[in-house]
C-alpha positions as CSV (number, residue, x, y, z in Angstrom):
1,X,0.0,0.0,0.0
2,X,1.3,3.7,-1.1
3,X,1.9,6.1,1.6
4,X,1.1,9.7,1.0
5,X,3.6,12.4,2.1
6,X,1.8,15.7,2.8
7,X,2.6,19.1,4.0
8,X,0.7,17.9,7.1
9,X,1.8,14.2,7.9
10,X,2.2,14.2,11.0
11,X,5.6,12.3,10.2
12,X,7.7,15.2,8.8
13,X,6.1,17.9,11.3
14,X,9.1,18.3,12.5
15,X,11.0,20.4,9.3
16,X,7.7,22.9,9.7
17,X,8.5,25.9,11.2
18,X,6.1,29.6,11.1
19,X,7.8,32.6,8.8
20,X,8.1,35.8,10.6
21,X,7.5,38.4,8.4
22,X,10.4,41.0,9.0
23,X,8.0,44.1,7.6
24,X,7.5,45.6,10.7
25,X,3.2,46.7,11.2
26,X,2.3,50.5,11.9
27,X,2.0,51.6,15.6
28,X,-0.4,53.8,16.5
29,X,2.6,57.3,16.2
30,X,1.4,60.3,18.4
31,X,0.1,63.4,16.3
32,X,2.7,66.0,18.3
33,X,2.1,69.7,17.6
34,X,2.9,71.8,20.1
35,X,6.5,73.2,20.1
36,X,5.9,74.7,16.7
37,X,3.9,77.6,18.5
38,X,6.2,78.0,21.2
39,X,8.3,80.9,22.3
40,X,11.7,79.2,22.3
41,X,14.5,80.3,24.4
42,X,18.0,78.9,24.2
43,X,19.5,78.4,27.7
44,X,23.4,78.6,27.3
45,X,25.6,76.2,29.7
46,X,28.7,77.1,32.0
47,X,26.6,80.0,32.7
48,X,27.1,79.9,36.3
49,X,23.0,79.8,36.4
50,X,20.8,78.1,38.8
51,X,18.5,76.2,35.9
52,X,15.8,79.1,36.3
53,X,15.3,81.3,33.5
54,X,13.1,84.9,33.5
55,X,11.1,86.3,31.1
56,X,10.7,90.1,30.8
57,X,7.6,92.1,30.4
58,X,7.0,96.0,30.4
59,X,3.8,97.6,31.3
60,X,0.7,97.8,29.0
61,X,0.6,101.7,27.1
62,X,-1.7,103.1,29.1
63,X,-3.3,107.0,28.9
64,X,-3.4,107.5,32.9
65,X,-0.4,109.9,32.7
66,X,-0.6,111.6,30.0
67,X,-1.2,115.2,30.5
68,X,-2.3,118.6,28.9
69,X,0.6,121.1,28.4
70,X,0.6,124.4,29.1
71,X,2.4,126.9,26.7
72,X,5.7,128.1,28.4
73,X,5.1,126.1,31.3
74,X,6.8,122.9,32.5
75,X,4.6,120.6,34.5
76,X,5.6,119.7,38.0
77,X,7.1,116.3,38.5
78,X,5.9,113.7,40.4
79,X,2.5,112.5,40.2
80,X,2.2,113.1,36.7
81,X,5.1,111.2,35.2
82,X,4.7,108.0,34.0
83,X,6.8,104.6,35.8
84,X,8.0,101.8,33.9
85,X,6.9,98.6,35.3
86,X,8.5,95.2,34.1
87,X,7.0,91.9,35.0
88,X,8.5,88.2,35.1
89,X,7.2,85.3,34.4
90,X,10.2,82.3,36.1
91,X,10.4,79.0,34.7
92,X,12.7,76.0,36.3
93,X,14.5,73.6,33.7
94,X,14.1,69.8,35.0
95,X,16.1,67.2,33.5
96,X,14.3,64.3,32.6
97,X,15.7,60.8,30.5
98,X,14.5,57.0,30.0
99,X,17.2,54.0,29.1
100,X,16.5,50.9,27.5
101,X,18.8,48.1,28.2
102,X,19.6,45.1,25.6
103,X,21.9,42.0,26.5
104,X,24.8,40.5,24.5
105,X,23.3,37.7,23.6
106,X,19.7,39.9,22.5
107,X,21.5,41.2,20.3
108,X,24.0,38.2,19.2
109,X,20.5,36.4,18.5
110,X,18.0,38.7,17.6
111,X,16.0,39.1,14.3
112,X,15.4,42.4,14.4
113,X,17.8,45.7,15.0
114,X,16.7,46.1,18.7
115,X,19.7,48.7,18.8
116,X,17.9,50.6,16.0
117,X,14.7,50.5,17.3
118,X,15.8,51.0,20.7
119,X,17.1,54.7,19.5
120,X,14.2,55.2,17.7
121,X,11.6,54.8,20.5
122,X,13.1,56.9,23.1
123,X,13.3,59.5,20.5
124,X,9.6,59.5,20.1
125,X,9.0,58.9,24.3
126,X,11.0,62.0,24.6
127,X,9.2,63.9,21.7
128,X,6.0,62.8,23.4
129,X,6.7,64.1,26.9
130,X,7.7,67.5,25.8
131,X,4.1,67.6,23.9
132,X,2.4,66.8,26.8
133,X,4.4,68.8,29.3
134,X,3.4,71.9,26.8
135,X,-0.4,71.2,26.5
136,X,-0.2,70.5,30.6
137,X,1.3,73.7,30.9
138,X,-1.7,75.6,29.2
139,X,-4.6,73.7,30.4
140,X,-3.5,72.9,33.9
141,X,-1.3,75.8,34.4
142,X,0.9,73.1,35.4
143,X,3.6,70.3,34.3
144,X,3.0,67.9,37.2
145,X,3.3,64.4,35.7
146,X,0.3,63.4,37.4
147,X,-1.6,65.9,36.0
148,X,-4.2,63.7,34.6
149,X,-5.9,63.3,38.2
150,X,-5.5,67.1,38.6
151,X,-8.7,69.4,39.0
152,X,-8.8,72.5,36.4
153,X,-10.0,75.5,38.3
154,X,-11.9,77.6,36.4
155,X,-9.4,80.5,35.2
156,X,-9.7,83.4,33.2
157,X,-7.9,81.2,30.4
158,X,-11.1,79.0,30.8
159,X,-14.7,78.3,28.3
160,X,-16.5,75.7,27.6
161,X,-18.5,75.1,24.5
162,X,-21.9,76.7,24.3
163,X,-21.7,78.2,28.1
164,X,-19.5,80.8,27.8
165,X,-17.6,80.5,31.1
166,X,-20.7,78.9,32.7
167,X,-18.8,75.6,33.6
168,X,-21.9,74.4,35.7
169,X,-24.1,74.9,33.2
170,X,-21.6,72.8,30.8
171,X,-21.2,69.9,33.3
172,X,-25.0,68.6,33.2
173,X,-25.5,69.3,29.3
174,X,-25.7,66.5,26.4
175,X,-22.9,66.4,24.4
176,X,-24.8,67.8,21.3
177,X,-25.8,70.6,23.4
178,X,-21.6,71.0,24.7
179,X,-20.1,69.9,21.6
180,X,-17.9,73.1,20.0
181,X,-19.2,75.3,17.8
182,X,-18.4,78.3,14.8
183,X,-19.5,80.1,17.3
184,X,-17.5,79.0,20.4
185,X,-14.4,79.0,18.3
186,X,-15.4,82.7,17.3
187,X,-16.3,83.9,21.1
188,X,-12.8,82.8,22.0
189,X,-11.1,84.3,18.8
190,X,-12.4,87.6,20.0
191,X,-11.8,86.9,23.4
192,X,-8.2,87.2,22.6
193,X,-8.7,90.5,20.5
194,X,-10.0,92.1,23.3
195,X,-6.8,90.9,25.5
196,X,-4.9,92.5,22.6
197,X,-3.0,89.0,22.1
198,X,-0.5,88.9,19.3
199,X,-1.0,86.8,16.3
200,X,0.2,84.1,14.9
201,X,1.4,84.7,11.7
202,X,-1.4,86.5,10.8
203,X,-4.5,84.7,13.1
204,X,-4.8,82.7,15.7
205,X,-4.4,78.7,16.2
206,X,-6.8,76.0,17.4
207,X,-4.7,72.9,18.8
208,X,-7.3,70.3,19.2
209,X,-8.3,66.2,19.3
210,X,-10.1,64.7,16.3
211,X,-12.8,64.4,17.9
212,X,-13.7,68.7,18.0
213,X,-12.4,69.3,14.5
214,X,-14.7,66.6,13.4
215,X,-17.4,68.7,15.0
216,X,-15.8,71.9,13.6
217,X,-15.4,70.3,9.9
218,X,-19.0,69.8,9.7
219,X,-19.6,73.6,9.3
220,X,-20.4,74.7,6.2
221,X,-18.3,77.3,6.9
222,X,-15.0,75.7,7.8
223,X,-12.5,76.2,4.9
224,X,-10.6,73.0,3.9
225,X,-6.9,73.1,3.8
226,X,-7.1,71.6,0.5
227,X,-8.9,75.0,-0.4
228,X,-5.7,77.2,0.5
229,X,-4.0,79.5,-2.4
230,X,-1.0,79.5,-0.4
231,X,-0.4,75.9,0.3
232,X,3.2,77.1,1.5
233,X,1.9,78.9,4.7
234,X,-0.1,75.5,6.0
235,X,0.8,74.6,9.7
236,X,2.2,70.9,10.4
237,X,-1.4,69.1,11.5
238,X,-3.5,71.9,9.7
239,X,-6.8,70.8,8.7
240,X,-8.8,74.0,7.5
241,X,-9.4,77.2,8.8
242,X,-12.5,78.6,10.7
243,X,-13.3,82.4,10.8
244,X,-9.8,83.0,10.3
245,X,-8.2,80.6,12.8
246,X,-6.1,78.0,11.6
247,X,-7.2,74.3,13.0
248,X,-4.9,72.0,14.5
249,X,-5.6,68.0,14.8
250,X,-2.8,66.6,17.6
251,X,-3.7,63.3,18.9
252,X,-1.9,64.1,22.6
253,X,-4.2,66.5,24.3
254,X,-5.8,66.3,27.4
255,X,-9.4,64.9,28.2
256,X,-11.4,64.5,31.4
257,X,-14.6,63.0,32.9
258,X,-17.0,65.8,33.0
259,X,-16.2,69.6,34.2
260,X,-18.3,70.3,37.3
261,X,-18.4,73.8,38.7
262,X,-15.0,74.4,40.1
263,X,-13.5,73.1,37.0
264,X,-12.8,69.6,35.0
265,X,-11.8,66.3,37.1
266,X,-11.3,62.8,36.3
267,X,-15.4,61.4,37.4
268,X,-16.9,59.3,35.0
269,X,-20.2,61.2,33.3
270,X,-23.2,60.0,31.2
271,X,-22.7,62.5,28.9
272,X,-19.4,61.5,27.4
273,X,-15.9,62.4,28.5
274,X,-14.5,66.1,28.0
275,X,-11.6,67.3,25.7
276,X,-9.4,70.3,25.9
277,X,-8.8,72.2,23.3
278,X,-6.0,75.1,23.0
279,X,-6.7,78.3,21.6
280,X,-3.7,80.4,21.0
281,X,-2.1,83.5,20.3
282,X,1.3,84.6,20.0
283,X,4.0,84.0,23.3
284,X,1.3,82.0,25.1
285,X,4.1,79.6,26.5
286,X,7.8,79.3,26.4
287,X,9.9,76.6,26.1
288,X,13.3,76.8,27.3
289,X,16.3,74.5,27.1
290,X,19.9,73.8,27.5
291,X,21.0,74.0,24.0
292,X,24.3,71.8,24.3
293,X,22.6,68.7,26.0
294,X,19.8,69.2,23.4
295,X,20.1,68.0,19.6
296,X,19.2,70.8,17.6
297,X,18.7,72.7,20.2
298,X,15.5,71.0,20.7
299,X,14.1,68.4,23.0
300,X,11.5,67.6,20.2
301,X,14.6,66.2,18.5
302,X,17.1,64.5,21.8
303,X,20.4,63.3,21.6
304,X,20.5,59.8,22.3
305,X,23.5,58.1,23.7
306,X,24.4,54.4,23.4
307,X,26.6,53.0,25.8
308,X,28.3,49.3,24.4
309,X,31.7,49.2,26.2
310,X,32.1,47.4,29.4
311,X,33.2,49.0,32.3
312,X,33.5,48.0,36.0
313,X,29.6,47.3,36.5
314,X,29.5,45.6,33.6
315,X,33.0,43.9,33.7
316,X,32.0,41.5,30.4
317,X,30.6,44.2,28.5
318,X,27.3,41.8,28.8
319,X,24.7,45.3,28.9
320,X,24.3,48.0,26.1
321,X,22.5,51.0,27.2
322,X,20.6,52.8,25.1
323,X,19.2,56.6,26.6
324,X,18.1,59.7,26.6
325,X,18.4,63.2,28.8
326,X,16.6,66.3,28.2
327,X,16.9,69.9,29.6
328,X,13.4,70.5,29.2
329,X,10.3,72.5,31.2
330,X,7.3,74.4,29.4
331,X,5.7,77.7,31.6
332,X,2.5,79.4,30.5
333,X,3.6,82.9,29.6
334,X,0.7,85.1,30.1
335,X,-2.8,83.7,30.2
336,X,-4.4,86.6,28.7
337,X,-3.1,84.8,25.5
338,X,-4.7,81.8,25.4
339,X,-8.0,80.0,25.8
340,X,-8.4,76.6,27.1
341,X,-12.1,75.6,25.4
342,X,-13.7,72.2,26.9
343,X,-16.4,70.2,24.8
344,X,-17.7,67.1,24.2
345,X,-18.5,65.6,20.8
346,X,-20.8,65.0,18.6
347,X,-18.8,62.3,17.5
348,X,-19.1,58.2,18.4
């Protein structure tokens, strides 16, 4: 009697092995866009500094102290003159840095460049924490790293979508009735006018989740970037533009339970959770950084070390080391600025 050899006798099983594909899949890559709108300030080394850095503002103009002169006549000193006031706003540079560590024989064995991909992922944690430590900044007025069991009091910096800066109000609504709106992104466009906020280029800019420019893309009035004449003047992350203010879509901003009425919290809500969105105008938060520990200058872009040699803890040279170390902090520079707008969405 024949025998019949198959791919699946259970005879030759043992010459059957799986194929890894080596095409690595997609990962789900972090839509950063905040430290293009930053004020950046270099912070030079062997500067005998104590990692602080100040930022300098002058008084408003202001028409208290100006006076009516009399021909001839000097007016008497004193009252009548006007003082220059400067302001300062402090911010404190924190070092911060991650490591990945691969053994000898990882790397004797392994498939795929774990060295390689090793670099490449710290250089994306590290881009990733500076995002968030930006957008933290604005909407908590903070860079704790626990921020996201923080409370957001209600601020002057503060709206929520279709209440104005009636956060009560917002907390109990639907989310059709607290999604964002033409009109919420307008209030808070002029909201900035009236704080005399400098522009961006030549408007303002919306940083915001999918999730609210979905709800903002479904005007009829919300111009498509695709629509732009000057294609060379889009933003990285730009979707369209909205009664002149240029819309953002990052995937790293903050979102909470529900906003009650001292502000937004963690709680779980019926209504959906919350999402911040930043609204901003020129110098609404600075970003400074030691510029020799920094590649580029920039912690967006770190320098990333890899240590291979062995040494006395690591006698057989069995360990590489693979990190990262930032200079980094981001401070809120003057609140008047900026708007932080919560909604919910529309969108499920």
């Amino acid at each position: 009697m024949a025998i019949q050899n198959t791919a699946a006798a259970a005879s030759l099983s043992n010459q059957l092995q799986t194929f890894f594909s080596k095409q690595l899949l997609e990962r789900q890559i972090q839509l950063l866009q905040m430290e293009q709108f930053a004020e950046k300030t270099p912070y030079p080394t062997k500067s005998g500094s104590d990692k602080k850095i100040k930022f300098f503002r002058f008084d408003n103009p202001s028409i208290s102290k100006i006076v009516t002169l009399t021909d001839g006549t000097t007016p008497t000193g004193g009252n009548d003159e006007r003082d220059l006031t400067l302001s300062t706003v402090e911010a404190t540079l924190q070092f911060w840095g991650s490591s990945i560590v691969l053994s000898d024989q990882l790397l004797a064995v392994e498939l795929f460049n774990h060295l390689a991909q090793a670099t490449k992922q710290l250089g994306e944690d590290a881009a990733l924490f500076a995002d968030t430590l930006c957008h933290r900044a604005l909407v908590l007025d903070s860079t704790d790293s626990t921020a996201g069991t923080t409370a957001v009091n209600t601020a002057a910096y503060t709206r929520f979508a279709q209440h104005g800066t009636n956060g009560t109000t917002f907390a109990t609504s639907t989310a059709a009735n607290a999604s964002m709106t033409a009109i919420d992104l307008l209030d808070a466009a002029t909201a900035l006018k009236i704080s005399r906020a400098p522009k961006l280029r030549d408007g303002y800019v919306l940083v915001a989740p999918p999730q609210i420019t979905r709800d903002l893309m479904n005007d009829d009035d919300f111009l498509r970037v695709s629509s732009y004449s000057k294609p060379e003047a889009i933003y990285k992350g730009e979707v369209g533009r909205l009664f002149g203010v240029n819309v953002i879509e990052t995937t790293n901003a903050l979102s909470f339970g529900t906003v009650v009425s001292g502000g937004a919290n963690t709680e779980s809500t019926a209504t959906g959770p919350v999402h911040a969105a930043v609204l901003l105008g020129g110098q609404a938060f600075g970003v400074p950084h030691l510029t020799s520990i920094a590649a580029n200058g920039s912690p967006f872009a770190p320098k990333v070390t890899v240590l291979d040699a062995p040494d006395k803890s690591d006698r057989y040279g069995q360990r590489t080391i693979v990190s990262f170390k930032s200079a980094f902090t981001a401070k809120a520079l003057n609140s008047a600025f900026y708007r932080v707008i919560f909604s919910k969405t529309n969108y499920s």
